[in-house]
N, C-alpha and C positions, 0 to 999 in steps of 0.2 A: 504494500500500500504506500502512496505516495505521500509522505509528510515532512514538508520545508521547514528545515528548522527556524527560520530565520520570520516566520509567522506567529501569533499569538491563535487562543486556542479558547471555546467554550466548551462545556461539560454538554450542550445543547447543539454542537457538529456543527457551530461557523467557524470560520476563518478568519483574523483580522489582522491586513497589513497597514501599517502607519507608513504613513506620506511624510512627504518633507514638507509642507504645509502645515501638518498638527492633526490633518484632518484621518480618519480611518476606513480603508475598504473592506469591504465584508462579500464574503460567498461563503458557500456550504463546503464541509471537507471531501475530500475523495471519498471517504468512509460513508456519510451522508448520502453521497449521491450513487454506490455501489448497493446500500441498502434498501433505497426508496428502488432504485431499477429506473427505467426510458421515463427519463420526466418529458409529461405534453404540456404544464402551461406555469407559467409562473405570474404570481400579481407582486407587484414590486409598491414600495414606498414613493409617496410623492415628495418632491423636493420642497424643504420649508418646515414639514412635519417635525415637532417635538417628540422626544419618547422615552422613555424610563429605562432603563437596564432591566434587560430580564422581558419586555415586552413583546407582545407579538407584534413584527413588524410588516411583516413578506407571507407568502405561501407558496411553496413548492407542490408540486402535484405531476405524480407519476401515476403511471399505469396499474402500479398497487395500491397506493395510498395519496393523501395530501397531508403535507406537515408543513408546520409553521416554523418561520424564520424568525430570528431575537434577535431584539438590540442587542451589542454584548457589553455598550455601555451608554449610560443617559448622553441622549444631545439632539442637535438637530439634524435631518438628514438633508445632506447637502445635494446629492443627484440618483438616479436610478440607472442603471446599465438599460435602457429602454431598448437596445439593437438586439439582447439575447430574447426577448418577449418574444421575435417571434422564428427561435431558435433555439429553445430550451434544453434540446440537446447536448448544445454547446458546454452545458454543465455537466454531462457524461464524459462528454470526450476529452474535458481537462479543466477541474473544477477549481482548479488556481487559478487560470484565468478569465474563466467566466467567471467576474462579481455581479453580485446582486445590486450594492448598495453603493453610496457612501457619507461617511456622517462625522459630525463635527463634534466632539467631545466636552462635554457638558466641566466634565471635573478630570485630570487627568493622570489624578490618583487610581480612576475605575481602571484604566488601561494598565497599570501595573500587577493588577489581581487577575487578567486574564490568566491562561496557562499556558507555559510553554510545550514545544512539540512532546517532550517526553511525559509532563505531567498528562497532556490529552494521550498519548500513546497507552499510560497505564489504567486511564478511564475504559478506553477503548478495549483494554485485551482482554 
């Protein structure tokens, strides 16, 4: 399984890369998108939105299931990947690069309590 160390990590299967702006990307891990299977549609966050940590933000939705996507920390979301909508797949075929989100971190203490690769690797085994 593919896992960048150089990513931070929810216990809820996002991904977040920090920018050199302050601000954070978010997608679902490899693990997430192996388990849900052919995702058909995804509803993304609108730009502007406030959200909590820990909130439902997004919805993934594959061919077995639909699961929701988390803030992984409070703030505002600043754009939506709007080109994967209508290419969901794009989130099977390399889930690091297809993001979902991105958002502007409220307190930037949250972003130090994500998890590292190893600590999500040991959630995960």
């Amino acid at each position: 399984m593919n896992l960048p160390a150089d990513l931070r990590y929810t216990a809820s299967h996002e991904w977040i890369r920090s920018e050199a702006d302050g601000a954070l990307t978010v997608g679902i891990t490899d693990h997430a998108q192996a388990a849900l299977g052919d995702l058909v549609f995804l509803e993304l966050p609108k730009a502007g939105r406030k959200v909590k940590a820990g909130e439902a933000i997004a919805v993934v939705e594959s061919v077995k299931a639909a699961s929701d996507v988390y803030a992984p920390v409070s703030g505002e979301v600043l754009a939506a990947n709007d080109a994967i909508t209508g290419m969901p797949e794009s989130v099977n075929q390399d889930a690091y690069d297809a993001w979902l989100f991105r958002i502007r971190p409220s307190d930037a203490a949250e972003v130090a309590k994500l998890l590292d690769a190893a600590a999500y690797q040991a959630t995960i085994a």
